[in-house]
PQR file with spaces between the fields and no chain letter, atoms N, CA, C, O and H, PARSE charges and radii, in Angstrom:
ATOM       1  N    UNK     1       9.726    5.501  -31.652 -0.4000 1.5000
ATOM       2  CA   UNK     1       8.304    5.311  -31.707 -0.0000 2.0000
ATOM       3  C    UNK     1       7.719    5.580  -30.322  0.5500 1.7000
ATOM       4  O    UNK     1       8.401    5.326  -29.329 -0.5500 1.4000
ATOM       5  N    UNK     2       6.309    6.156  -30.194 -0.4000 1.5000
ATOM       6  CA   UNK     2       6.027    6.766  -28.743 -0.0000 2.0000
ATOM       7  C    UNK     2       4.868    5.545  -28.596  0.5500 1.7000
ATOM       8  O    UNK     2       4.148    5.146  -29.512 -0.5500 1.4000
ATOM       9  H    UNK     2       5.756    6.363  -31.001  0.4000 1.0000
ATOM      10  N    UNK     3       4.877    5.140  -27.432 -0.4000 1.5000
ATOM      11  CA   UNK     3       3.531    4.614  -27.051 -0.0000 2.0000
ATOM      12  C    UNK     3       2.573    4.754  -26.534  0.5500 1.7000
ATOM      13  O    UNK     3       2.347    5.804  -25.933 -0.5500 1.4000
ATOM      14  H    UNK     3       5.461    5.465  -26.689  0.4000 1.0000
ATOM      15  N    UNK     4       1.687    3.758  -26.588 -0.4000 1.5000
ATOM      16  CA   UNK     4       0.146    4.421  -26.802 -0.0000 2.0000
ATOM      17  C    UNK     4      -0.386    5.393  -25.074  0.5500 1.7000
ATOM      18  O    UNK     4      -0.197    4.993  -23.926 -0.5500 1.4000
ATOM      19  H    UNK     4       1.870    2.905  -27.077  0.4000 1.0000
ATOM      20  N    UNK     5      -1.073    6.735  -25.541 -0.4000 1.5000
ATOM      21  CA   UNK     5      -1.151    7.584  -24.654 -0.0000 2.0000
ATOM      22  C    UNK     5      -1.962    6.366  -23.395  0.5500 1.7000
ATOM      23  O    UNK     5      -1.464    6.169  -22.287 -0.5500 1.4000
ATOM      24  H    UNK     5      -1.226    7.060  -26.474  0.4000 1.0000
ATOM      25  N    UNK     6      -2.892    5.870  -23.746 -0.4000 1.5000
ATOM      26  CA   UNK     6      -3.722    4.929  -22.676 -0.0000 2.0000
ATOM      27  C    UNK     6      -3.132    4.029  -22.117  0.5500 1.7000
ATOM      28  O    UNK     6      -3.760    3.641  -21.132 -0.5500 1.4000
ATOM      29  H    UNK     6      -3.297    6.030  -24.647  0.4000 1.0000
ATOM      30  N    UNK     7      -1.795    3.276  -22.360 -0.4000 1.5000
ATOM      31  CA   UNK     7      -0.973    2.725  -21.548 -0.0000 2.0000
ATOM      32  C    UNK     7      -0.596    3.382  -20.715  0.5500 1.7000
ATOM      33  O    UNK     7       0.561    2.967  -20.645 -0.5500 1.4000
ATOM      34  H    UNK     7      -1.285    3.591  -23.160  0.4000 1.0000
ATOM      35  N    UNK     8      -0.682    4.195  -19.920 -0.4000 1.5000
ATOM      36  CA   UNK     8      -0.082    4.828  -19.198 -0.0000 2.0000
ATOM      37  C    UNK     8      -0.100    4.821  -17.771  0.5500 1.7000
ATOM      38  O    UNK     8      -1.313    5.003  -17.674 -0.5500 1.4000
ATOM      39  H    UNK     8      -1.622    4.532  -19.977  0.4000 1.0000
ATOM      40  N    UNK     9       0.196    4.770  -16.866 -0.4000 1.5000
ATOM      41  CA   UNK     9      -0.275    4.147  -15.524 -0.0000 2.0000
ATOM      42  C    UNK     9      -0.807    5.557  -14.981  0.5500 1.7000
ATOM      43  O    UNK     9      -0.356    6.654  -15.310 -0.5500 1.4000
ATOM      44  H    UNK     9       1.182    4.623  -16.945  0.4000 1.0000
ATOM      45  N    UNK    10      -2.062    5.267  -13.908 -0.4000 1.5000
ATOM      46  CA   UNK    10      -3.415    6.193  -14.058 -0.0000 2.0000
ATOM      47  C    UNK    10      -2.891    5.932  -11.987  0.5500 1.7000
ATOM      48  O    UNK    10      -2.096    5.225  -11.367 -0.5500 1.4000
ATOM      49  H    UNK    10      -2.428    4.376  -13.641  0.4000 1.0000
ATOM      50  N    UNK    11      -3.925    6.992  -11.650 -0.4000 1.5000
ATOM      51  CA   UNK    11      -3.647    7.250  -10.420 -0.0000 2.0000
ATOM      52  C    UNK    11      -4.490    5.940   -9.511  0.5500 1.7000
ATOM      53  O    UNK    11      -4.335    5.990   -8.291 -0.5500 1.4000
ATOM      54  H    UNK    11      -4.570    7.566  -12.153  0.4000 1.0000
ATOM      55  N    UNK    12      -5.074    5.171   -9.885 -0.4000 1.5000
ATOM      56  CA   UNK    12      -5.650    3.914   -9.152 -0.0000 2.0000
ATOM      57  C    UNK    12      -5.156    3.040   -8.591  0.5500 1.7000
ATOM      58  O    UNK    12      -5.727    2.095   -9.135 -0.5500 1.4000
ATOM      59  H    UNK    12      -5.199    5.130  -10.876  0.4000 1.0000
ATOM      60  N    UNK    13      -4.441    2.578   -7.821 -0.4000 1.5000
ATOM      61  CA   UNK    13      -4.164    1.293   -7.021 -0.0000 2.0000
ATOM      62  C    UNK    13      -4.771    0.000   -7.366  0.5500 1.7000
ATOM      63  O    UNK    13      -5.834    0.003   -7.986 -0.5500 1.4000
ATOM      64  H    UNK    13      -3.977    3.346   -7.379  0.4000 1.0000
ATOM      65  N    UNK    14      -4.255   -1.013   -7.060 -0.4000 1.5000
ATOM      66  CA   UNK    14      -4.766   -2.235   -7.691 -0.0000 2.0000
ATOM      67  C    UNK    14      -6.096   -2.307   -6.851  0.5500 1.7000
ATOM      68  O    UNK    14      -7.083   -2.712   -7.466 -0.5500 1.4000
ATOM      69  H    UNK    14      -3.391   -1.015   -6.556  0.4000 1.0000
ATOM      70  N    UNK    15      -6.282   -1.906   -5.289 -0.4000 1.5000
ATOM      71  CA   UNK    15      -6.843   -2.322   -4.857 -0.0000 2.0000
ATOM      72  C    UNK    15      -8.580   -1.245   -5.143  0.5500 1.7000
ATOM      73  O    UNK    15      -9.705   -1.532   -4.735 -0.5500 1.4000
ATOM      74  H    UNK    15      -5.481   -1.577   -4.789  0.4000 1.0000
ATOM      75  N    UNK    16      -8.315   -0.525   -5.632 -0.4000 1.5000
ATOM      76  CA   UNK    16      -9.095    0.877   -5.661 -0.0000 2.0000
ATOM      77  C    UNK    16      -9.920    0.557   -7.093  0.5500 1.7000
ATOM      78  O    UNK    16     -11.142    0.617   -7.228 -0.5500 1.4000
ATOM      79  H    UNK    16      -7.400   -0.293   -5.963  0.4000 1.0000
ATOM      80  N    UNK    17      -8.774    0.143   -8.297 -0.4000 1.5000
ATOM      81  CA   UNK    17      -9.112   -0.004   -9.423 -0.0000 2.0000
ATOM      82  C    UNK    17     -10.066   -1.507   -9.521  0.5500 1.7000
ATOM      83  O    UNK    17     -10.724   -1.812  -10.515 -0.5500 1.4000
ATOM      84  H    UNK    17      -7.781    0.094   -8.188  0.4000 1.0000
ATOM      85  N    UNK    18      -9.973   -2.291   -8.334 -0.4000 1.5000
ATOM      86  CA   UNK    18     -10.581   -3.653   -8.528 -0.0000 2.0000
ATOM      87  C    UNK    18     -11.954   -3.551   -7.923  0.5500 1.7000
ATOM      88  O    UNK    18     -12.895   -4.300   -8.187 -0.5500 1.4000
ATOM      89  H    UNK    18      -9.439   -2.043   -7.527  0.4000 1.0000
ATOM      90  N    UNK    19     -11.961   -2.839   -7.331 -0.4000 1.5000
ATOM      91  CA   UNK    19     -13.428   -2.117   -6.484 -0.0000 2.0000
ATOM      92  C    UNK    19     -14.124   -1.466   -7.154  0.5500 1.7000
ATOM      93  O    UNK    19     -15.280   -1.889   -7.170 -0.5500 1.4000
ATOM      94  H    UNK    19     -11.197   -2.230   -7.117  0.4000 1.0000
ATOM      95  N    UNK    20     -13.829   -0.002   -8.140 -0.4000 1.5000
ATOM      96  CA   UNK    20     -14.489    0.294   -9.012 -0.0000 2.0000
ATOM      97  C    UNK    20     -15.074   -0.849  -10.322  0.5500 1.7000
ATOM      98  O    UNK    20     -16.209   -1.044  -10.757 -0.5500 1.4000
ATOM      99  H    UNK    20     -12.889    0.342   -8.127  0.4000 1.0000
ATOM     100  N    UNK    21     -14.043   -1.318  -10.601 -0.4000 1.5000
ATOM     101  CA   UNK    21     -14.752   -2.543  -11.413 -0.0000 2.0000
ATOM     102  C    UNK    21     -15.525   -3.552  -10.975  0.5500 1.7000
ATOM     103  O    UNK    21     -16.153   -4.338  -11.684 -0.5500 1.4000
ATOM     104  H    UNK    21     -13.121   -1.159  -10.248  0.4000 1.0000
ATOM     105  N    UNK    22     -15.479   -3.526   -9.864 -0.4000 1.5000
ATOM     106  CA   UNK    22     -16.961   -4.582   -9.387 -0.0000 2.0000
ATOM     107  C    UNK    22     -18.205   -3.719   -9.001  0.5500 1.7000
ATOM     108  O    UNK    22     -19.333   -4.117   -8.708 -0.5500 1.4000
ATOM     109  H    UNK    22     -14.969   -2.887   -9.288  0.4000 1.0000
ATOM     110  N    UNK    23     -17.585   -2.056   -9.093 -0.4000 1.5000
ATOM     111  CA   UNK    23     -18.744   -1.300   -9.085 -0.0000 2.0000
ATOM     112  C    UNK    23     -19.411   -1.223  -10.167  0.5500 1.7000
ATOM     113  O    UNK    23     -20.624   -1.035  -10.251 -0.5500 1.4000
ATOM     114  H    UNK    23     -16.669   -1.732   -9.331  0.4000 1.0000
ATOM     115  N    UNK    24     -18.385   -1.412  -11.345 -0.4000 1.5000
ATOM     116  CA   UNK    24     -19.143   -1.040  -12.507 -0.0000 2.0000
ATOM     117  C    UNK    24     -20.133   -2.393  -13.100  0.5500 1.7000
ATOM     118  O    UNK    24     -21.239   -2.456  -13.638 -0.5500 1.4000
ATOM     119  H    UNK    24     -17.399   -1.565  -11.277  0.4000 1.0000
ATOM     120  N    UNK    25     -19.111   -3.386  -12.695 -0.4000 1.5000
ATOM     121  CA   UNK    25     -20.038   -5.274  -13.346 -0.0000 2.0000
ATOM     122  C    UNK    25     -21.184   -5.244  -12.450  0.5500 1.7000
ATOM     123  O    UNK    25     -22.260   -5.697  -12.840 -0.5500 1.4000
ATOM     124  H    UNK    25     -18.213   -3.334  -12.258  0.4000 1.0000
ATOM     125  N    UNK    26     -21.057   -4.767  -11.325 -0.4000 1.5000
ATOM     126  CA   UNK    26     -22.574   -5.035  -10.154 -0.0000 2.0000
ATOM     127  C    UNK    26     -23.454   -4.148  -10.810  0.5500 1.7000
ATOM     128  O    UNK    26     -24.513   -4.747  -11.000 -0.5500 1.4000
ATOM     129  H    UNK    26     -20.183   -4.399  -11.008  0.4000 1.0000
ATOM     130  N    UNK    27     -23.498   -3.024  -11.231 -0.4000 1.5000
ATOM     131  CA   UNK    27     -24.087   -1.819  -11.769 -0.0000 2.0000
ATOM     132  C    UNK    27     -24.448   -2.062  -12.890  0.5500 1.7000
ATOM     133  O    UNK    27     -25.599   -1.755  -13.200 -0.5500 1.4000
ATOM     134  H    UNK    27     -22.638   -2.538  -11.077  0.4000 1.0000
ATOM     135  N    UNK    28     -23.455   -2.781  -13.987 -0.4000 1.5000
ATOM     136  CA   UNK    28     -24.516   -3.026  -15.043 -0.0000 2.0000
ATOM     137  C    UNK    28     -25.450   -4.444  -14.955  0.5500 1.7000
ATOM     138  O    UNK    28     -26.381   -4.806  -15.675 -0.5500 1.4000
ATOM     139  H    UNK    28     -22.520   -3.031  -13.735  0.4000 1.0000
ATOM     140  N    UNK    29     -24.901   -5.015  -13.926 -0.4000 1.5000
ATOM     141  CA   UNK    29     -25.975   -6.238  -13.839 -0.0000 2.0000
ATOM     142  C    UNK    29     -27.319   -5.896  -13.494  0.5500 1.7000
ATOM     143  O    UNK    29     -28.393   -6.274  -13.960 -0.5500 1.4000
ATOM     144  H    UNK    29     -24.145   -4.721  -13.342  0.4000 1.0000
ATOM     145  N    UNK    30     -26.985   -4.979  -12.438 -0.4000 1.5000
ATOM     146  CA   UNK    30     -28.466   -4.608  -11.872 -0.0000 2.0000
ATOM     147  C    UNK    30     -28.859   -3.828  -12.929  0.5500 1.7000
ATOM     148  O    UNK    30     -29.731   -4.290  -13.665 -0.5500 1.4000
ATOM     149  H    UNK    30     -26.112   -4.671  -12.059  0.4000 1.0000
ATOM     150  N    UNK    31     -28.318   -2.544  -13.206 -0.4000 1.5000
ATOM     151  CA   UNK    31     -29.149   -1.855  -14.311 -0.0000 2.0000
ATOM     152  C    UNK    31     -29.701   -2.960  -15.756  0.5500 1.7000
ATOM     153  O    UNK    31     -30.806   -2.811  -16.278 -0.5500 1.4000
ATOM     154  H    UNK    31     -27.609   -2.169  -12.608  0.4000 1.0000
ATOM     155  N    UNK    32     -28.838   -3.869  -16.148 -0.4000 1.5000
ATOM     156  CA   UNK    32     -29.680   -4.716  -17.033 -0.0000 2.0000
ATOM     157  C    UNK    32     -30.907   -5.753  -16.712  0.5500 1.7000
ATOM     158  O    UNK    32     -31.701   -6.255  -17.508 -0.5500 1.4000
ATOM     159  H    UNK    32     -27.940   -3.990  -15.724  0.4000 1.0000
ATOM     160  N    UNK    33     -30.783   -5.958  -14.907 -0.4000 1.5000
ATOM     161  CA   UNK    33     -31.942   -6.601  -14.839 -0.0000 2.0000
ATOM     162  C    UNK    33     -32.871   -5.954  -14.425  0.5500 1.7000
ATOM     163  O    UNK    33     -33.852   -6.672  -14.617 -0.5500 1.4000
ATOM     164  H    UNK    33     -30.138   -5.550  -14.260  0.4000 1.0000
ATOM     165  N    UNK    34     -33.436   -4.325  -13.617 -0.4000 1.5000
ATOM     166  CA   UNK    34     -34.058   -2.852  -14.022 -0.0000 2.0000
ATOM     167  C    UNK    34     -34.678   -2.674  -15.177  0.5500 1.7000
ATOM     168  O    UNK    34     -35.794   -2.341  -15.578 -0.5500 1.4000
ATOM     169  H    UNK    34     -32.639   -3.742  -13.460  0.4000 1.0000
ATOM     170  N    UNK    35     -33.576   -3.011  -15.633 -0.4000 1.5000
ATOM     171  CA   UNK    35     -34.371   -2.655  -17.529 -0.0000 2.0000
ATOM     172  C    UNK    35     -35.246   -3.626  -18.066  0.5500 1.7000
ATOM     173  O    UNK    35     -36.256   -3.296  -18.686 -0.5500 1.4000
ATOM     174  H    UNK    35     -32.670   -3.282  -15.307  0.4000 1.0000
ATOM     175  N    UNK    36     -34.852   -5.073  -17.824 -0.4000 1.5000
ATOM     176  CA   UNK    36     -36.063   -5.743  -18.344 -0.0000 2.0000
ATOM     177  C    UNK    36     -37.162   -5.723  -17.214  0.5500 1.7000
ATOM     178  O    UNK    36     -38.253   -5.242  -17.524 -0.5500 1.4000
ATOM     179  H    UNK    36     -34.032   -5.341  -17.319  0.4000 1.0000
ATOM     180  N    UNK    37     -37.050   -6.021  -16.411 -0.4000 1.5000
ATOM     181  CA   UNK    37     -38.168   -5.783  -15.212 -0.0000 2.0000
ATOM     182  C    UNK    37     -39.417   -4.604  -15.770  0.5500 1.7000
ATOM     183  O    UNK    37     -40.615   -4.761  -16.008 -0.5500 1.4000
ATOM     184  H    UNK    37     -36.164   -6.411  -16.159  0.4000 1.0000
ATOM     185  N    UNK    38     -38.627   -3.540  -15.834 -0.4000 1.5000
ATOM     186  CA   UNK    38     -39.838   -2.164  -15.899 -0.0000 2.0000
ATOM     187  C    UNK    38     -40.036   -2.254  -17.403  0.5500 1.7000
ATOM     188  O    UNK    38     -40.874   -1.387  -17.646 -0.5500 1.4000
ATOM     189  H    UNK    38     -37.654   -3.413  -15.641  0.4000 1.0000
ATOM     190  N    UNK    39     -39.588   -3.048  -18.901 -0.4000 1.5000
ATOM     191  CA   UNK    39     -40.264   -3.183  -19.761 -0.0000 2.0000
ATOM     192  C    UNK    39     -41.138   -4.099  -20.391  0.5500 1.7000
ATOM     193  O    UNK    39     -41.916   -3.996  -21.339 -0.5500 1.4000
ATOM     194  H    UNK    39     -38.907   -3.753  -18.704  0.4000 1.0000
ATOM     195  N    UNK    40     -40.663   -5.468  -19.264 -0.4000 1.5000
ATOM     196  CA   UNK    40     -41.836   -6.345  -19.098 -0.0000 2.0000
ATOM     197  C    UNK    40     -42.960   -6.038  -17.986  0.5500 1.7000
ATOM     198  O    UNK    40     -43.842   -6.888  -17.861 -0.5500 1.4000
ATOM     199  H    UNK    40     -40.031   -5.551  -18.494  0.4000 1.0000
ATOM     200  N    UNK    41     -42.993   -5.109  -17.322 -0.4000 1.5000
ATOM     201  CA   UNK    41     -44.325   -4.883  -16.571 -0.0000 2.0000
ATOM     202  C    UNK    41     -44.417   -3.517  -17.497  0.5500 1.7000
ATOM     203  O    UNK    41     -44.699   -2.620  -16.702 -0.5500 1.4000
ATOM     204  H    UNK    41     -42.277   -4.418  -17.423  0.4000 1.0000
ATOM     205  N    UNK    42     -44.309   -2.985  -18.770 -0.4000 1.5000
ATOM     206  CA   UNK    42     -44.613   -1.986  -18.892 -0.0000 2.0000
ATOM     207  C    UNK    42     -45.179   -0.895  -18.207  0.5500 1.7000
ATOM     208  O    UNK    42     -46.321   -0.435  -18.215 -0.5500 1.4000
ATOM     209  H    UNK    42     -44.080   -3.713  -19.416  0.4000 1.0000
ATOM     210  N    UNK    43     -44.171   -0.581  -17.625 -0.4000 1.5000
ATOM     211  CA   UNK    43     -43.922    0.468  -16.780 -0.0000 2.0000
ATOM     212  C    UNK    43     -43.623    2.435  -17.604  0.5500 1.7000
ATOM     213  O    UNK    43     -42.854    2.632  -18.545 -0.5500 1.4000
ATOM     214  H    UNK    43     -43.243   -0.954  -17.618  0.4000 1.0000
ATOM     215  N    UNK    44     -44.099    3.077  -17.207 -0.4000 1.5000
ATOM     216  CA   UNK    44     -44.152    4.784  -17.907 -0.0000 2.0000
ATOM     217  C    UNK    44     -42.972    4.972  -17.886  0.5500 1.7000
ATOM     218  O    UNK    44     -42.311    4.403  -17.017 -0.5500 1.4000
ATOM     219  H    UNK    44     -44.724    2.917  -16.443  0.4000 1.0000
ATOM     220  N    UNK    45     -42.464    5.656  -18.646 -0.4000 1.5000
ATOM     221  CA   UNK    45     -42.103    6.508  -19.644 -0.0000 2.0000
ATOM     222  C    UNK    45     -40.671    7.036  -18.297  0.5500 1.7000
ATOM     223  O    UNK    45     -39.452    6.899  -18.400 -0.5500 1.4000
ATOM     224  H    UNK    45     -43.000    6.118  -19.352  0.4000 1.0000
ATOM     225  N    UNK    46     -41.496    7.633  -17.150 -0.4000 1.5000
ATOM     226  CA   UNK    46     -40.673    8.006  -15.924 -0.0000 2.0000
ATOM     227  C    UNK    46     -39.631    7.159  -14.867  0.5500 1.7000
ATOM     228  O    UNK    46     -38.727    7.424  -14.074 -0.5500 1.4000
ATOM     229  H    UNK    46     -42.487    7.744  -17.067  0.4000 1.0000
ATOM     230  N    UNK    47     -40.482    5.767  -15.473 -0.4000 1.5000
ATOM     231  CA   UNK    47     -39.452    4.680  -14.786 -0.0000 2.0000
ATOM     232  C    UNK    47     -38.350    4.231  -15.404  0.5500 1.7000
ATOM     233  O    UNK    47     -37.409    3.728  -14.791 -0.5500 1.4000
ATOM     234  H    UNK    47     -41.216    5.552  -16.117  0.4000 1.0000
ATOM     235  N    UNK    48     -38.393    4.391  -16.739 -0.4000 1.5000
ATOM     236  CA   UNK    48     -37.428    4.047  -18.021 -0.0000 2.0000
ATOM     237  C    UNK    48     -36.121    5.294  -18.149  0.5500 1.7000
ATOM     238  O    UNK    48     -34.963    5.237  -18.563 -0.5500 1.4000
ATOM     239  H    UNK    48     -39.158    4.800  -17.238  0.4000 1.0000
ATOM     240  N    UNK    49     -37.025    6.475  -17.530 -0.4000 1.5000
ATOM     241  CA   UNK    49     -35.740    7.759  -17.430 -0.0000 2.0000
ATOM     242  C    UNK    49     -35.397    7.553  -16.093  0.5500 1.7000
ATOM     243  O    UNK    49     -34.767    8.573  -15.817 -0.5500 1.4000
ATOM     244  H    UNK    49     -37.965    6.521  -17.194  0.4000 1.0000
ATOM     245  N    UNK    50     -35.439    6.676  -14.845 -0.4000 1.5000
ATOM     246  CA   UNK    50     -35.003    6.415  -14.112 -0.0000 2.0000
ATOM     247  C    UNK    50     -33.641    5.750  -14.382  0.5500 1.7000
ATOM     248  O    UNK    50     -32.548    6.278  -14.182 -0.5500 1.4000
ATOM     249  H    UNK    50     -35.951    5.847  -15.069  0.4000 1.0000
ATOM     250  N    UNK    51     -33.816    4.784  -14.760 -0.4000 1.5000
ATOM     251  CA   UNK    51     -33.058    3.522  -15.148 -0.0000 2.0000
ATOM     252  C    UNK    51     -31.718    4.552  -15.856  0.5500 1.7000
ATOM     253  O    UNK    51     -30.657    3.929  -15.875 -0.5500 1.4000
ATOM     254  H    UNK    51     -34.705    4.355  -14.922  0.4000 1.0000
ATOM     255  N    UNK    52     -31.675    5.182  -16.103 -0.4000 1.5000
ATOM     256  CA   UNK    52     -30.523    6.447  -16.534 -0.0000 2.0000
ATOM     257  C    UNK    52     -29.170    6.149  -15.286  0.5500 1.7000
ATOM     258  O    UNK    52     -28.087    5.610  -15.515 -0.5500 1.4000
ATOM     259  H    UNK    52     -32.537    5.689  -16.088  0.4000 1.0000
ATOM     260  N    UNK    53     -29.663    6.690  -13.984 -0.4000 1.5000
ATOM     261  CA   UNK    53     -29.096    6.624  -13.087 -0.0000 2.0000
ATOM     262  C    UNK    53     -28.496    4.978  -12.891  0.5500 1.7000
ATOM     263  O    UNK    53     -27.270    5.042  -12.980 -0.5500 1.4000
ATOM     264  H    UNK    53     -30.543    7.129  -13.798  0.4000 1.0000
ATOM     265  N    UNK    54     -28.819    3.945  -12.723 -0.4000 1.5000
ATOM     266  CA   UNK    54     -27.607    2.618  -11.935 -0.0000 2.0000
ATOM     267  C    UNK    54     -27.185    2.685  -13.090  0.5500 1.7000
ATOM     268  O    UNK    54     -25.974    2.645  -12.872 -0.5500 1.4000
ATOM     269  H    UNK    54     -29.815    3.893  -12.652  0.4000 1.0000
ATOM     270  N    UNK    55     -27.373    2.810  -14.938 -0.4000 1.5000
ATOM     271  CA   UNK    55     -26.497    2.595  -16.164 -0.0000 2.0000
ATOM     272  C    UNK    55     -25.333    3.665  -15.906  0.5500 1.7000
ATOM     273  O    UNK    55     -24.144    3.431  -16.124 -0.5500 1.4000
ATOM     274  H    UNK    55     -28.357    2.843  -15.114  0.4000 1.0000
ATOM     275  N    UNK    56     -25.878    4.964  -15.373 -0.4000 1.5000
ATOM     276  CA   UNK    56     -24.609    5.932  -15.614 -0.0000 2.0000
ATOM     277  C    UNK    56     -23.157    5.432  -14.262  0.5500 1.7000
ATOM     278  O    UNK    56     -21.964    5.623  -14.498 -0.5500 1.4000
ATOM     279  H    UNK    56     -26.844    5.154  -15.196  0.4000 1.0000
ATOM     280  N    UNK    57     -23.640    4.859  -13.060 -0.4000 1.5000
ATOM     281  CA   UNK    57     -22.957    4.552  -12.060 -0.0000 2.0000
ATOM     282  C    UNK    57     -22.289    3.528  -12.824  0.5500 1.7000
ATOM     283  O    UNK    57     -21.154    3.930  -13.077 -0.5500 1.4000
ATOM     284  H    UNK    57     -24.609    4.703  -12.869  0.4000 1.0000
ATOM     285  N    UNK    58     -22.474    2.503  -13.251 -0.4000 1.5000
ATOM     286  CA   UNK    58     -21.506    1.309  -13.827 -0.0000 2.0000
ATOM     287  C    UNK    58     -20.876    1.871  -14.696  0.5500 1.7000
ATOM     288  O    UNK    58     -19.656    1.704  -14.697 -0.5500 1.4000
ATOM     289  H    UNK    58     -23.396    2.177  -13.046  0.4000 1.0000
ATOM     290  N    UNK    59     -21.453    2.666  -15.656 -0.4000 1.5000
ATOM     291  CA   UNK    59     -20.363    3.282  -16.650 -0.0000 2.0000
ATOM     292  C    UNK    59     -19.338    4.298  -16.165  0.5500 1.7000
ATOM     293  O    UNK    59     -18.317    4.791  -16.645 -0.5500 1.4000
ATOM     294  H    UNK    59     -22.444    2.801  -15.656  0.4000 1.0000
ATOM     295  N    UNK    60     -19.910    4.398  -15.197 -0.4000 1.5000
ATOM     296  CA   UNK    60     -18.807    5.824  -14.545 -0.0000 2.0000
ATOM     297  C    UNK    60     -17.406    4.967  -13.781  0.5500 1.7000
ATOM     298  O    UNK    60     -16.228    5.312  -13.879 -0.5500 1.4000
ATOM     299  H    UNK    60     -20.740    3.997  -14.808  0.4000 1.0000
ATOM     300  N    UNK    61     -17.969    3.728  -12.988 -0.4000 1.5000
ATOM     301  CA   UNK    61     -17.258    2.434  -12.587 -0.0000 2.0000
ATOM     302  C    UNK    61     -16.357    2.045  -13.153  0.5500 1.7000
ATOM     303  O    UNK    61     -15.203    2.057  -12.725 -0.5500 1.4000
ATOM     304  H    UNK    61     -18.926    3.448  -12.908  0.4000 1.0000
ATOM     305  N    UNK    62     -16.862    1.473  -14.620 -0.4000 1.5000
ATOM     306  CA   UNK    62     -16.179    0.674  -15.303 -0.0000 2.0000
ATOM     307  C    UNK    62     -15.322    1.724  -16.199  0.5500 1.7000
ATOM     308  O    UNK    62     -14.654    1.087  -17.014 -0.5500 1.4000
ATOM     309  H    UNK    62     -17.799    1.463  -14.967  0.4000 1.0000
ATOM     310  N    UNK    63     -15.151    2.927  -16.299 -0.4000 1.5000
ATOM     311  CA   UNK    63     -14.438    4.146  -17.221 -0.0000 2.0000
ATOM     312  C    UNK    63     -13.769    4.256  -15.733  0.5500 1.7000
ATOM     313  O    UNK    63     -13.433    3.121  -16.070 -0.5500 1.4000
ATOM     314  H    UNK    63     -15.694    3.444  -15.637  0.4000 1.0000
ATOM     315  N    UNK    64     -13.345    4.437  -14.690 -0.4000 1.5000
ATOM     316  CA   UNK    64     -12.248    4.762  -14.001 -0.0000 2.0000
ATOM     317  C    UNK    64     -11.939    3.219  -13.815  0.5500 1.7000
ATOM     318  O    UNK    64     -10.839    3.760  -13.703 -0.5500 1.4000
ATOM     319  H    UNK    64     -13.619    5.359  -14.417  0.4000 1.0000
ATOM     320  N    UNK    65     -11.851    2.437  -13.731 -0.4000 1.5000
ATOM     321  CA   UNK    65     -11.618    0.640  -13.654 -0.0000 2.0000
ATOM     322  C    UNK    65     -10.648    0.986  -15.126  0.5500 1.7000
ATOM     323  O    UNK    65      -9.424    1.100  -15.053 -0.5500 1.4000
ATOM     324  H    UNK    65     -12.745    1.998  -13.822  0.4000 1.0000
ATOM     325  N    UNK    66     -11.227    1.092  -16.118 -0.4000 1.5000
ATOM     326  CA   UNK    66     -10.131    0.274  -17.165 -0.0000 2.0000
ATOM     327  C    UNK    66      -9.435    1.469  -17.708  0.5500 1.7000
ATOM     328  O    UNK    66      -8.656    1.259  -18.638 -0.5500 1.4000
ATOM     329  H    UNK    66     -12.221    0.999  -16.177  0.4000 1.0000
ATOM     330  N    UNK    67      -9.626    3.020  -17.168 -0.4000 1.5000
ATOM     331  CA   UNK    67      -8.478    3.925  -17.557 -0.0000 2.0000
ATOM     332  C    UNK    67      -7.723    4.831  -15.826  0.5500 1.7000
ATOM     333  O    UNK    67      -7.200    5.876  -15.439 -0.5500 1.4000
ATOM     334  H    UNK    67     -10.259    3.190  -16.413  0.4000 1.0000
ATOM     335  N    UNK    68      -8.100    3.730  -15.438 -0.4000 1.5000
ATOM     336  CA   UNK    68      -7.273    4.182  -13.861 -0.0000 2.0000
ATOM     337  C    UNK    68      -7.138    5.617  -13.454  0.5500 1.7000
ATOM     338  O    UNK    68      -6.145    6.277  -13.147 -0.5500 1.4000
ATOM     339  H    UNK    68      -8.525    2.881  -15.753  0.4000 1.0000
ATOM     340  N    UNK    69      -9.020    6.064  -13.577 -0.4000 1.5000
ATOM     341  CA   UNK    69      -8.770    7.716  -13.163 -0.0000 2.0000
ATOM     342  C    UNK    69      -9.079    7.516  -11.762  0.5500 1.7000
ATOM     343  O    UNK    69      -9.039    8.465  -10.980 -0.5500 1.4000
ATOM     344  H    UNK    69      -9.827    5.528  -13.826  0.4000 1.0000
C-alpha cells in the first residue's frame, strides 16, 4: 500500500515552516479585521478589491506552512 502523496516531507524547516504560519494566522487576522472595518464604514467598491491583497498573503502563508513548500 503507498502513502498518502501529502505526507511527504516538503523543503521547510521547522523553523521556516513556523514563521510562515504566523504569517499566514497574522494575515488572516488582519485581513478579517480590514474586511469588517471597510464594510461597516461602507467603503467603495475599490477598497473591497483592495482587501484581495493581505487575504492572498495569509493564504499564500498558510499553503506553504501546512504543505512545506
Amino acid at each position: 500500500m503507498q502513502a498518502c502523496p501529502l505526507a511527504r516531507d516538503g523543503n521547510l524547516g521547522g523553523d521556516a515552516q513556523n514563521a510562515r504560519l504566523r504569517v499566514g494566522v497574522a494575515g488572516s487576522a488582519l485581513a478579517m479585521v480590514l474586511a469588517v472595518l471597510v464594510v461597516e464604514a461602507e467603503l467603495g467598491l475599490v477598497f473591497r478589491l483592495l482587501l484581495f491583497v493581505p487575504f492572498a498573503v495569509a493564504a499564500a502563508g498558510l499553503w506553504a506552512a501546512l504543505y512545506r513548500t
